[in-house]
MIVEX-91716 format. One record per atom (N, C-alpha, C): atom name; x, y, z; residue number from 0. Coordinates in pm, 1 decimal. Atoms other than C-alpha are relative to their C-alpha. Last residue first. Layout:
BEGIN
NODE site        X        Y        Z pos
NODE   CA        X        Y        Z NUM
...
***
This chain:
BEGIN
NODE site        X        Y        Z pos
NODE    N    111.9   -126.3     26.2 183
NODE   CA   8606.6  11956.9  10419.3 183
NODE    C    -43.0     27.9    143.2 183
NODE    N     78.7    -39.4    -74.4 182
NODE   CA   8828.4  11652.3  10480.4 182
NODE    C    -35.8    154.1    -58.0 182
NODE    N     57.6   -148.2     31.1 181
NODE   CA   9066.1  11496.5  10222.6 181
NODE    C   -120.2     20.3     85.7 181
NODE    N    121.0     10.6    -65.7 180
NODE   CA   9290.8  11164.2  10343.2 180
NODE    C      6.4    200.1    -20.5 180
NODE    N     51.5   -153.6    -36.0 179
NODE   CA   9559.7  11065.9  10124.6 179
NODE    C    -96.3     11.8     42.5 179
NODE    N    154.0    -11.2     -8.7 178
NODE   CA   9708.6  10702.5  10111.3 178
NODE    C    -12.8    136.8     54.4 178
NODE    N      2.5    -95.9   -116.0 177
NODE   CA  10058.7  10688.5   9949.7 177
NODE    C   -189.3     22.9     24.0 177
NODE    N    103.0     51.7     13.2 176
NODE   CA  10254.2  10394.5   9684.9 176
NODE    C    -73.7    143.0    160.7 176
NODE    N     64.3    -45.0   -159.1 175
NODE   CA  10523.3  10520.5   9556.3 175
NODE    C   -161.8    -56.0     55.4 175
NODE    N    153.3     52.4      3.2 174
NODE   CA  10738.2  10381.2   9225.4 174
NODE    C    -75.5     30.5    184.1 174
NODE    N    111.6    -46.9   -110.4 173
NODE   CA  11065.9  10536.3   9129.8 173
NODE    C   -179.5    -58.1    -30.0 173
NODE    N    -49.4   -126.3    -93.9 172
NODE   CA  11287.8  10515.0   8870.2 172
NODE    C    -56.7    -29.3    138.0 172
NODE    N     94.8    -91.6    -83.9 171
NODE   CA  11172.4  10161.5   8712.1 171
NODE    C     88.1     25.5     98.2 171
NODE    N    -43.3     20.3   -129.1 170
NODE   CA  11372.7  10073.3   8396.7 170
NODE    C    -87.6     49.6     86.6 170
NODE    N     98.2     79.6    -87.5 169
NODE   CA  11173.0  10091.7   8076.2 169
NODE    C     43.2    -68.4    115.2 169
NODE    N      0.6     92.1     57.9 168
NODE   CA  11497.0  10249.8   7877.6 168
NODE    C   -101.4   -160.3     79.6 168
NODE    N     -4.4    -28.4    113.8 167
NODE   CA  11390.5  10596.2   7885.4 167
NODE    C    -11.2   -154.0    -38.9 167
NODE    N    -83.3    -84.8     94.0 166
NODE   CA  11327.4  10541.9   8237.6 166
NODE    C    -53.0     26.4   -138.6 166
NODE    N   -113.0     88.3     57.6 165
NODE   CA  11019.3  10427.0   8440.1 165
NODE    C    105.0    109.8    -65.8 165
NODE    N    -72.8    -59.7    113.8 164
NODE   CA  10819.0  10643.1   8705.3 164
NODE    C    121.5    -80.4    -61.6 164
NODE    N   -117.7    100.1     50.0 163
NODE   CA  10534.5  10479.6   8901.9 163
NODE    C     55.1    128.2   -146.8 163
NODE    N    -65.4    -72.4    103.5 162
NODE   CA  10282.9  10710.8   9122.9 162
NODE    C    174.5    -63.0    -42.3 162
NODE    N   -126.9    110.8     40.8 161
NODE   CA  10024.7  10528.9   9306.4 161
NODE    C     69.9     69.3   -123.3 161
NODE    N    -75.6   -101.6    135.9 160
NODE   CA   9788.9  10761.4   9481.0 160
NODE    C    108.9    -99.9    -18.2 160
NODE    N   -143.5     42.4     49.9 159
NODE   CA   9536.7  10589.0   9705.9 159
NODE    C     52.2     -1.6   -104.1 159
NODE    N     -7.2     20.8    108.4 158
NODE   CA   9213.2  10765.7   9843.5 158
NODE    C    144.8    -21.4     -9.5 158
NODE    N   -116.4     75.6     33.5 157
NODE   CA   9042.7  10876.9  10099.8 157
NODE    C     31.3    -54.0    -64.6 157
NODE    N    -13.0    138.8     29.0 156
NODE   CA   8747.5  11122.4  10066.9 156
NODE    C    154.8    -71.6     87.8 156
NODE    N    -22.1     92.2    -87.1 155
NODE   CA   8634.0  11472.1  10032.5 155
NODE    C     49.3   -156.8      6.3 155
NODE    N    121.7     82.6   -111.1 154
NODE   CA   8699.4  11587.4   9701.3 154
NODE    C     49.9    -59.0    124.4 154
NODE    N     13.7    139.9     15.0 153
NODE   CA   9003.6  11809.5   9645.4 153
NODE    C   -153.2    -35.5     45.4 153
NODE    N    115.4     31.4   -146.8 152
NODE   CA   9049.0  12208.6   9639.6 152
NODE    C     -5.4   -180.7    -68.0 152
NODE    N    141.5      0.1    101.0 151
NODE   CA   9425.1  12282.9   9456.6 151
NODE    C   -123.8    -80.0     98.2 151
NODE    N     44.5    132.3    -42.3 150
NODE   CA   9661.9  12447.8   9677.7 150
NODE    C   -134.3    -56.4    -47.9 150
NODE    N    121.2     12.5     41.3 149
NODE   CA   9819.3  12741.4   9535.9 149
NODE    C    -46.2   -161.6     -3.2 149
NODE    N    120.2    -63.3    -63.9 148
NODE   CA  10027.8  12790.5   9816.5 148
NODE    C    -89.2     -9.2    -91.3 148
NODE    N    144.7    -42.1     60.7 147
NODE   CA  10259.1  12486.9   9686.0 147
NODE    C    -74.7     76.3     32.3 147
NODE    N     94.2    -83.4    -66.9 146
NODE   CA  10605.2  12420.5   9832.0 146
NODE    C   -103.8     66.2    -67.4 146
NODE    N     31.7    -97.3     13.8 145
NODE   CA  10863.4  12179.7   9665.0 145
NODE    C   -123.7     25.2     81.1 145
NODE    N    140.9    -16.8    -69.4 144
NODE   CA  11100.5  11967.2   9796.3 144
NODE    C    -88.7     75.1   -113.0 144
NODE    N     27.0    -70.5     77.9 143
NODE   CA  11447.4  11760.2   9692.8 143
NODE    C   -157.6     71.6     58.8 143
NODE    N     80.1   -111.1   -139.0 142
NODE   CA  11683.1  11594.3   9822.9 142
NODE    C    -98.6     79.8    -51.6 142
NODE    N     78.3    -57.7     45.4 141
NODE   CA  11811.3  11309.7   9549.9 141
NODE    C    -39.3     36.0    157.2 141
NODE    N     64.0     16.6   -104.6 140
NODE   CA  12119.1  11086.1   9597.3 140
NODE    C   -127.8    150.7      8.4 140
NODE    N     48.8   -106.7    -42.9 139
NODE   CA  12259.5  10998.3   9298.5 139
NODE    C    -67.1     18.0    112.3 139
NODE    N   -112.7    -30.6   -156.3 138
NODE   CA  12386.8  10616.3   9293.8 138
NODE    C    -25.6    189.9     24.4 138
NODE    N     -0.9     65.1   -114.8 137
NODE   CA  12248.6  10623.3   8912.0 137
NODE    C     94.7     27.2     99.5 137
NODE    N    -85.7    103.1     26.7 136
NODE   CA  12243.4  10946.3   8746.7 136
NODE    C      2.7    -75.8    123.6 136
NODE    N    -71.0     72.0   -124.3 135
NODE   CA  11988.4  11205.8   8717.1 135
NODE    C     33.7   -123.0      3.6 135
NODE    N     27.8    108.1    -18.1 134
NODE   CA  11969.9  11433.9   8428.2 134
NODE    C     23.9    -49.7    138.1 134
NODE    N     26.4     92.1     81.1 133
NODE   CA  11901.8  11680.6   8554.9 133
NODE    C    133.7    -39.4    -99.9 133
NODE    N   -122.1    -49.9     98.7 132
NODE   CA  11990.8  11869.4   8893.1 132
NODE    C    -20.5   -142.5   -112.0 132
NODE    N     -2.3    147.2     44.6 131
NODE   CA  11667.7  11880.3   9096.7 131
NODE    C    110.5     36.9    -84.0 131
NODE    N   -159.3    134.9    -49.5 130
NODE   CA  11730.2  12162.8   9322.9 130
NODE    C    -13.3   -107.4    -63.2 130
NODE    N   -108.1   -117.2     72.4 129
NODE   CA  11415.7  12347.2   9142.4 129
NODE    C    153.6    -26.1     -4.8 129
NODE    N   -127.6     52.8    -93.6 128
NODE   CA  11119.7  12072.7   9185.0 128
NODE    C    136.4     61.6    -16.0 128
NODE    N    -61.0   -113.8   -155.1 127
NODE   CA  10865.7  12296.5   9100.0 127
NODE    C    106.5    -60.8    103.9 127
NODE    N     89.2     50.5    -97.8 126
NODE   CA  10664.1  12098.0   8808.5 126
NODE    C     67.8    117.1    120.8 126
NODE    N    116.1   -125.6     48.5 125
NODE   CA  10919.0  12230.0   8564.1 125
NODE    C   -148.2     20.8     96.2 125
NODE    N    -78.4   -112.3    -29.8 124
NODE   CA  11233.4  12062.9   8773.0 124
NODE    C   -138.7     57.7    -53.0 124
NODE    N    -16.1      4.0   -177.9 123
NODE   CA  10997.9  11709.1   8805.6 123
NODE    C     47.6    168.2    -12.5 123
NODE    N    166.2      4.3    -36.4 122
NODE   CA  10914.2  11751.2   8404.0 122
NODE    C    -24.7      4.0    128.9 122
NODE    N     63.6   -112.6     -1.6 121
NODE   CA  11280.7  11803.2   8358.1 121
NODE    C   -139.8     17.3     28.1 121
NODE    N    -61.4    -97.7   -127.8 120
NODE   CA  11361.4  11486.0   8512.6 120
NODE    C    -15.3    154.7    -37.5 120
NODE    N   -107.0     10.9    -48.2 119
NODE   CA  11118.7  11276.6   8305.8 119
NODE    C     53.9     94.7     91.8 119
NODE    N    -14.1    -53.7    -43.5 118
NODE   CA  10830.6  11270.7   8081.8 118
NODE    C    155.2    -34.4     67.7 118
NODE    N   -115.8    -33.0     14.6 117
NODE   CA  10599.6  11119.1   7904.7 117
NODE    C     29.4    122.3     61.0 117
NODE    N    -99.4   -140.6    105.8 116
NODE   CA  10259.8  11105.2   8026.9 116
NODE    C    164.7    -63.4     16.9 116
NODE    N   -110.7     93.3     86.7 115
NODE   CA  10005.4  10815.3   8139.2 115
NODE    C     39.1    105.2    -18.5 115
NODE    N    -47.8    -86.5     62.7 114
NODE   CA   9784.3  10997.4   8431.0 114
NODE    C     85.2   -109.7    -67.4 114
NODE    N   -150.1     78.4     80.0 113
NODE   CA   9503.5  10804.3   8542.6 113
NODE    C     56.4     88.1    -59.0 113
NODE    N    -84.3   -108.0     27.6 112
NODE   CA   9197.4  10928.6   8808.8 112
NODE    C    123.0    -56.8    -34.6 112
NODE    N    155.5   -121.1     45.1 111
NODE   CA   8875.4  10772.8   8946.4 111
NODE    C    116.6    106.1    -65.0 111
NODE    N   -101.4   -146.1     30.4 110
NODE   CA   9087.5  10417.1   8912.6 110
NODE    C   -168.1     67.9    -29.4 110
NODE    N     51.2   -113.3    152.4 109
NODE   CA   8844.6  10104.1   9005.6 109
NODE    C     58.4    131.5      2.9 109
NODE    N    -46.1     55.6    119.6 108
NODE   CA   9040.0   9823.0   9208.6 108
NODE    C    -39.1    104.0   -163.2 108
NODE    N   -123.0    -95.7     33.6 107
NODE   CA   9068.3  10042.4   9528.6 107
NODE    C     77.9    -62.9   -126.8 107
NODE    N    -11.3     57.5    117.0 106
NODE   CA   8701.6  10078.6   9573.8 106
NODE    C    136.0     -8.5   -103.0 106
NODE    N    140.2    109.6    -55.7 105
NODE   CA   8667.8  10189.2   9973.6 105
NODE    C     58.8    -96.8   -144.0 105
NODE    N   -107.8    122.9   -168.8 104
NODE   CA   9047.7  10323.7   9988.7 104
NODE    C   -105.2    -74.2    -42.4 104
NODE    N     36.2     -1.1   -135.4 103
NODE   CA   8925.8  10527.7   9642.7 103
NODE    C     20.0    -58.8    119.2 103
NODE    N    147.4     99.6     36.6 102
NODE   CA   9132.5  10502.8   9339.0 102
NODE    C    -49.5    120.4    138.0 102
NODE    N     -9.7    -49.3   -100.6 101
NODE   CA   9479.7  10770.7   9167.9 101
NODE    C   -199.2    -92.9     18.2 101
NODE    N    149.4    104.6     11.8 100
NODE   CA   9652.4  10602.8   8934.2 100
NODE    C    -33.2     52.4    132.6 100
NODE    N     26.5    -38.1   -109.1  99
NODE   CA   9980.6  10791.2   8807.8  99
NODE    C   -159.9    -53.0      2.0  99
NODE    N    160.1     77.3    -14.3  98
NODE   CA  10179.1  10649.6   8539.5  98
NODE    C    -26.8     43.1    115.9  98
NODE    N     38.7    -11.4    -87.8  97
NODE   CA  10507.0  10884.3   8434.1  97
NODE    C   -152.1    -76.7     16.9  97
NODE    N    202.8    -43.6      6.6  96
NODE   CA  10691.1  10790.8   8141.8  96
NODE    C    -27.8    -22.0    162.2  96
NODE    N     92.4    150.5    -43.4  95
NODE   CA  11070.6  10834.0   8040.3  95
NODE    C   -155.9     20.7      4.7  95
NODE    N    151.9     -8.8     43.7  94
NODE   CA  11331.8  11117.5   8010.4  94
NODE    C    -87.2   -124.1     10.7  94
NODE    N    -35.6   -120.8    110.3  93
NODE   CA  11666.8  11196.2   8159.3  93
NODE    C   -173.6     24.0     -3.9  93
NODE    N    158.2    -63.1     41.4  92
NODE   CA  11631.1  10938.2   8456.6  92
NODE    C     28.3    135.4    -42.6  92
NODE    N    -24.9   -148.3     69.8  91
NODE   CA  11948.2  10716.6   8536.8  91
NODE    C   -151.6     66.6    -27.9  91
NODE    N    -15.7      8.6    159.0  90
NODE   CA  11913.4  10368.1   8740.8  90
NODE    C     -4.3    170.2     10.5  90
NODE    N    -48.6    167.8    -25.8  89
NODE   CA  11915.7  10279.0   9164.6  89
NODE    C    -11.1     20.0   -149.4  89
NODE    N     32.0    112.4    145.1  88
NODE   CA  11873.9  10643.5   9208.0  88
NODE    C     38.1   -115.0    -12.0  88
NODE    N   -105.9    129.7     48.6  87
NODE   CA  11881.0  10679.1   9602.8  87
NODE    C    -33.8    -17.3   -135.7  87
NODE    N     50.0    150.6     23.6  86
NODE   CA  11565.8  10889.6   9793.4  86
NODE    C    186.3    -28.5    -63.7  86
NODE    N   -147.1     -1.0    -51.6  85
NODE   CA  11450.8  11193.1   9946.7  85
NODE    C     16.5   -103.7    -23.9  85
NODE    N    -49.5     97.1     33.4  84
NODE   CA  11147.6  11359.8   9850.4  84
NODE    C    159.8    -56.2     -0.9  84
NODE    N   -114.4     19.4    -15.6  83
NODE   CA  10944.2  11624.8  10009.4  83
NODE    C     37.9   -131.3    -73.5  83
NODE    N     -3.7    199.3     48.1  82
NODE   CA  10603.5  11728.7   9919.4  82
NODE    C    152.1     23.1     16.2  82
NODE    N   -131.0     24.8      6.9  81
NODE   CA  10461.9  12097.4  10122.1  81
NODE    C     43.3   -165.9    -47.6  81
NODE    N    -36.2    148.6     25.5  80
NODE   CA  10142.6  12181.3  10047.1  80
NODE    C     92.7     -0.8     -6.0  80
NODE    N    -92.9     70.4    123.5  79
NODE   CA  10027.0  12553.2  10134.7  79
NODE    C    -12.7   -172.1     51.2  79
NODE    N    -83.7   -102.0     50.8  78
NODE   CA   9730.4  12750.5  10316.9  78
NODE    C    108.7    -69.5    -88.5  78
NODE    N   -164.6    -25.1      5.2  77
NODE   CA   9525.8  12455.0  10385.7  77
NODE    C     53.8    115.2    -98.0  77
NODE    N    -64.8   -101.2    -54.1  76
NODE   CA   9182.1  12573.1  10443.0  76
NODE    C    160.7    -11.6     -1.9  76
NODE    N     11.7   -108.9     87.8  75
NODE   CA   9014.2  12339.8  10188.5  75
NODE    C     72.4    140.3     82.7  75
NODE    N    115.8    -93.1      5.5  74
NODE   CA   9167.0  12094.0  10407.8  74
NODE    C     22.7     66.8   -100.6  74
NODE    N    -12.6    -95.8     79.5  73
NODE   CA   9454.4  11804.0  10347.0  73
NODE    C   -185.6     54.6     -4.1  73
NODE    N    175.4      1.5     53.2  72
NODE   CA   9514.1  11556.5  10608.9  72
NODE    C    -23.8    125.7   -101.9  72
NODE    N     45.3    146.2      2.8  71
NODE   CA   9869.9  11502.0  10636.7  71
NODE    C   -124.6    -26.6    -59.3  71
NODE    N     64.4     54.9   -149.5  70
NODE   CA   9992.5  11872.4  10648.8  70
NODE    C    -26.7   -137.1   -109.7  70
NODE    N     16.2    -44.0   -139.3  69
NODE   CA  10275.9  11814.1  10495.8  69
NODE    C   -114.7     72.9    -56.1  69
NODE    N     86.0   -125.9    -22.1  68
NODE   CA  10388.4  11577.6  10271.3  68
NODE    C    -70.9     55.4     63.5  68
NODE    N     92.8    -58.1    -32.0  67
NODE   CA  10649.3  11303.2  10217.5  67
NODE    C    -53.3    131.6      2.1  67
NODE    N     20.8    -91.1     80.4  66
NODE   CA  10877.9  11053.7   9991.2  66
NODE    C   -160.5     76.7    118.7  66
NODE    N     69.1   -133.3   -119.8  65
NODE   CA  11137.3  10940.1  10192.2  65
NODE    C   -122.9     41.4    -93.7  65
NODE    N     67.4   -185.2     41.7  64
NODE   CA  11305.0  10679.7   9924.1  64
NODE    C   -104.0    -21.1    127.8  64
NODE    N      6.1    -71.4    -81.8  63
NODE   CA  11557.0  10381.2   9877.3  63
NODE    C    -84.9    136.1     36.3  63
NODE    N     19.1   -117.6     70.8  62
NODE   CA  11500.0  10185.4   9552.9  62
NODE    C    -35.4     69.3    153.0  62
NODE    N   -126.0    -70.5     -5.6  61
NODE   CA  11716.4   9859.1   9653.7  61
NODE    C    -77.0    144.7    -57.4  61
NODE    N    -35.9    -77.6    -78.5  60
NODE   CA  11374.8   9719.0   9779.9  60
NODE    C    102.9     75.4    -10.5  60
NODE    N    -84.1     36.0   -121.3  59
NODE   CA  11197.9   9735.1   9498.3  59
NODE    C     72.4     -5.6     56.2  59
NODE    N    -87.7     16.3    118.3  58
NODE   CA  10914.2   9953.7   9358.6  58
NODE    C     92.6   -109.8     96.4  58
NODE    N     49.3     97.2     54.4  57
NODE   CA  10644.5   9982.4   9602.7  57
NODE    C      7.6    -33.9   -135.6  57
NODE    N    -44.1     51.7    150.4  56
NODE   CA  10773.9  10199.8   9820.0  56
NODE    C    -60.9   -100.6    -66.5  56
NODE    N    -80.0    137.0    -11.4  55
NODE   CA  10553.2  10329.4  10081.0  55
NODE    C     98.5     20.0   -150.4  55
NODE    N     25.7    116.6     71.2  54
NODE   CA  10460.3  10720.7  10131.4  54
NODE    C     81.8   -129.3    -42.8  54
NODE    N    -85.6     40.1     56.0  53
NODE   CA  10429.4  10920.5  10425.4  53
NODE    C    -20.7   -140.8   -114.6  53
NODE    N     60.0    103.8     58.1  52
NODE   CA  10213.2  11194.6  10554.2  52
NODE    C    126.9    -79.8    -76.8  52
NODE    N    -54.7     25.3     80.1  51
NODE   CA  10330.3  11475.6  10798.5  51
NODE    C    -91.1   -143.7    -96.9  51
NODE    N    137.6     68.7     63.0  50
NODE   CA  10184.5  11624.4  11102.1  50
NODE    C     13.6     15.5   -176.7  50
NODE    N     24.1    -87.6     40.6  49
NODE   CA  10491.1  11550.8  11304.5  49
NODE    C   -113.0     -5.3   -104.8  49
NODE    N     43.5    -93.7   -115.0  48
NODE   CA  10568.1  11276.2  11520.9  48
NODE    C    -72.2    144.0    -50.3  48
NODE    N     16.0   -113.7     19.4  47
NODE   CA  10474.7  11031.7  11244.4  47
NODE    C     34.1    109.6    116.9  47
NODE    N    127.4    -53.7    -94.9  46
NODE   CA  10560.6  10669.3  11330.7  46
NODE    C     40.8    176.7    -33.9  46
NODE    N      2.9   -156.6    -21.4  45
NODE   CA  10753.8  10500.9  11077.6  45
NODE    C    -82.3     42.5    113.7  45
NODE    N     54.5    -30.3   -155.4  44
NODE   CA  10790.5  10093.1  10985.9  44
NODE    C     33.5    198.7     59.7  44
NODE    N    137.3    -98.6     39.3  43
NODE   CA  10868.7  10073.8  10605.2  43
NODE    C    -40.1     57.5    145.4  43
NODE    N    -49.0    -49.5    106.4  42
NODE   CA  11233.7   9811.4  10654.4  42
NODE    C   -115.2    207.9     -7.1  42
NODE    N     81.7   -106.6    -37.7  41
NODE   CA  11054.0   9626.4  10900.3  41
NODE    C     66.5    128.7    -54.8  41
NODE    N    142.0     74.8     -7.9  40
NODE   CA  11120.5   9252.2  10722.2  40
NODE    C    -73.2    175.8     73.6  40
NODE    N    102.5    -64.0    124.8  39
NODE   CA  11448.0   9425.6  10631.0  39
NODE    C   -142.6    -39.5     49.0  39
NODE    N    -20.7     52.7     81.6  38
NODE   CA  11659.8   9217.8  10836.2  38
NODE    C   -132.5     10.2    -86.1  38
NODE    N    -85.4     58.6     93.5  37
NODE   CA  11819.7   9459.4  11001.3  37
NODE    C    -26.6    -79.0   -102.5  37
NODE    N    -52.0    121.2    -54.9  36
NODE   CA  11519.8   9671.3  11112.2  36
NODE    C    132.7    -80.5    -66.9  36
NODE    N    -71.4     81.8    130.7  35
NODE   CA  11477.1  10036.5  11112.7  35
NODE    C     23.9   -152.0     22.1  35
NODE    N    -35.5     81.3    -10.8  34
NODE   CA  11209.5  10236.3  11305.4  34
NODE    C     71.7   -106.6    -91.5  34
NODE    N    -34.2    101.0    104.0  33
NODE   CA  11244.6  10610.5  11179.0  33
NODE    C      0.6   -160.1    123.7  33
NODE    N    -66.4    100.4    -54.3  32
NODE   CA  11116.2  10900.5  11414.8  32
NODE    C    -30.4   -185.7    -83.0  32
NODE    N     40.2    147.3     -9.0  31
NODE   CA  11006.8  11157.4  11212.8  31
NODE    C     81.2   -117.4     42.4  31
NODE    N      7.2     84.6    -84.7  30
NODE   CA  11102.7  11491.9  11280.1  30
NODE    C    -72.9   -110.1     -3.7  30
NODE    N    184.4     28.7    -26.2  29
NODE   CA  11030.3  11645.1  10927.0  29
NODE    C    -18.7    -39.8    167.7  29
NODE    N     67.5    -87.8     40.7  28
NODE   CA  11387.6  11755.9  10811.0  28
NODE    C   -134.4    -15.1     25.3  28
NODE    N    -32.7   -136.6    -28.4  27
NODE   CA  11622.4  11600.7  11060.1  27
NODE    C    -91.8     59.6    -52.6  27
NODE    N    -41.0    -59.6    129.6  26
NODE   CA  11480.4  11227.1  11053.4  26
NODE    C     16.0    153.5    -33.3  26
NODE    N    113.6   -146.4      1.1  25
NODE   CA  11457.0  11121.7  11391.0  25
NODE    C      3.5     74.7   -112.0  25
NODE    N    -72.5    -93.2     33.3  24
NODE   CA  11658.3  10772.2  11454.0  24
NODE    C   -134.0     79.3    -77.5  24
NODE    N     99.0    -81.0     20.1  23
NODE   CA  11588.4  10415.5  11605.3  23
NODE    C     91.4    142.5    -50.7  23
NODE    N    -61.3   -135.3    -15.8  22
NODE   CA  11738.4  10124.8  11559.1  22
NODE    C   -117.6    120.9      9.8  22
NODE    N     77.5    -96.6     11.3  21
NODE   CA  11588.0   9743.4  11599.5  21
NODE    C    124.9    159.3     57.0  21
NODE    N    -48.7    -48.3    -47.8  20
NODE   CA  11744.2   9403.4  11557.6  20
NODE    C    -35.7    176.4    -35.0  20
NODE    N   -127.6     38.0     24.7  19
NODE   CA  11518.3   9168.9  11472.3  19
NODE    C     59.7    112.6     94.2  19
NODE    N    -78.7    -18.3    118.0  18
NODE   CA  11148.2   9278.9  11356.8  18
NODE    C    160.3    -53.3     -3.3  18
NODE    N      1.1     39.9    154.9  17
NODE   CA  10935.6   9110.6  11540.9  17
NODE    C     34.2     70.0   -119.1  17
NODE    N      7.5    121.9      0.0  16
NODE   CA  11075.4   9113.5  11906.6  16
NODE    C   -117.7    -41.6   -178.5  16
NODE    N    -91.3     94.8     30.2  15
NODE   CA  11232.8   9465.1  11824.8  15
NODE    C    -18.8   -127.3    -21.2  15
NODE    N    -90.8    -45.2    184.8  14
NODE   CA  10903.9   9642.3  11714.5  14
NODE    C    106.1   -103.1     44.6  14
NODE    N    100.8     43.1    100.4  13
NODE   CA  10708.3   9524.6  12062.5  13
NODE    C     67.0    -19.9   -168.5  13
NODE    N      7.6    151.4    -32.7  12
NODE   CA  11017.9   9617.6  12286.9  12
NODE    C   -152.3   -102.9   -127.2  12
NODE    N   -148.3    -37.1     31.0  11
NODE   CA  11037.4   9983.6  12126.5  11
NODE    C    -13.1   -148.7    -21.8  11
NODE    N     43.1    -45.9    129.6  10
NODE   CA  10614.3   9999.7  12235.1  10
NODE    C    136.7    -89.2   -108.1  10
NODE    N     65.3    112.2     44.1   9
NODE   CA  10700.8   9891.4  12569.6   9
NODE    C      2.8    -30.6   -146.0   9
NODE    N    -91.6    136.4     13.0   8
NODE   CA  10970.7  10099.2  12581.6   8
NODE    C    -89.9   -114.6     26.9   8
NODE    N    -80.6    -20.3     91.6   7
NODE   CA  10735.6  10420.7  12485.1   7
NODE    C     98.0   -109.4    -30.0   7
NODE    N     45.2     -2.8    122.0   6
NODE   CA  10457.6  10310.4  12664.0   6
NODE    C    115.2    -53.5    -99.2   6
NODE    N     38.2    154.3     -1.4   5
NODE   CA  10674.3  10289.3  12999.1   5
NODE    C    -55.8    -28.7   -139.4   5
NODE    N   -115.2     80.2     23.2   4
NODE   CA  10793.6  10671.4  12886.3   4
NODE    C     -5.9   -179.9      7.6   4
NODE    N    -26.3     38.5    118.1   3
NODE   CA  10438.4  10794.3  12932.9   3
NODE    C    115.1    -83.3    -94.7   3
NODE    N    -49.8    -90.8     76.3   2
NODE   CA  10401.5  10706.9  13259.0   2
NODE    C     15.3    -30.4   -113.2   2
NODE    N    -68.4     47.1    105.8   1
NODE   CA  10140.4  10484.6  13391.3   1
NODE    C     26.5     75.3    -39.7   1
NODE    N     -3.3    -24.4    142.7   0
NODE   CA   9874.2  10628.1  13634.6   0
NODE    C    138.2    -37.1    -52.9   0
***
């Protein structure tokens, strides 16, 4: 039998020969072990050790961000929701608009769920983000969580949440891109 460690530098060896020059590192607050590459091309690359969910960027690349949530799969028995976010302002965010498009994996050109609102960095602090210190100014470096026990019930499904936030002055804050999986 094949130890597990062979895997593991097989695995290592797989990532370096197409990504470049390859790091690795465990991200303190979730244990997630980060694959990084130099020349960006693996930039997104993650493996979950923990039972966490993570979402892409899909703003660009100078918009640095962590953005995850715990548990991964989300039951009607989950006791809380934990969302973390950890990221780099690359512009300012007082006030602005929030677009949120939420499809199905199967049908992922027809939205079953659109939020357009104004809004901004108090709307994150009123929401339950509490350490958010507003306004937020570029080169800021944003930590931020909140913790949900009232956990709202979802349809079964999978489904992709795309949540874009511009400024005041139609700059884009933040843009995420995150596939959720709901079991019953």
């Amino acid at each position: 039998m094949t130890p597990v460690w062979f895997y593991q530098v097989v695995l290592v060896s797989v990532l370096y020969s197409f990504a470049g020059s390859v790091s690795l590192k465990t991200h303190s607050r979730d244990n997630t072990l980060y694959v990084k590459a130099g020349n960006n091309r693996g930039d997104n690359v993650k493996f979950s050790i923990k039972d966490s969910g993570h979402a892409v960027n899909c703003g660009p690349a100078a918009n640095k961000m962590d953005f995850s949530w715990s548990p991964k799969i989300l039951h009607p028995s989950s006791k809380q929701l934990t969302v973390n976010l950890d990221m780099l302002a690359t512009v300012d965010l007082d006030l602005g608009q929030v677009f949120l498009n939420a499809t199905d994996k199967m049908a992922p050109d027809t939205p079953i769920f659109q939020v357009n609102r104004t809004g901004g960095c108090q709307s994150l602090q009123s929401f339950g983000f509490k350490n958010l210190s507003c306004p937020v100014k570029t080169n800021d470096t944003l930590k931020t969580y909140i913790t949900k026990t009232q956990v709202p019930t979802f349809p079964e499904g999978e489904f992709i949440i795309t949540i874009v936030v511009y400024n005041e002055k139609k700059e884009m804050f933040l843009c995420l891109k995150a596939d959720i999986t709901v079991q019953t």
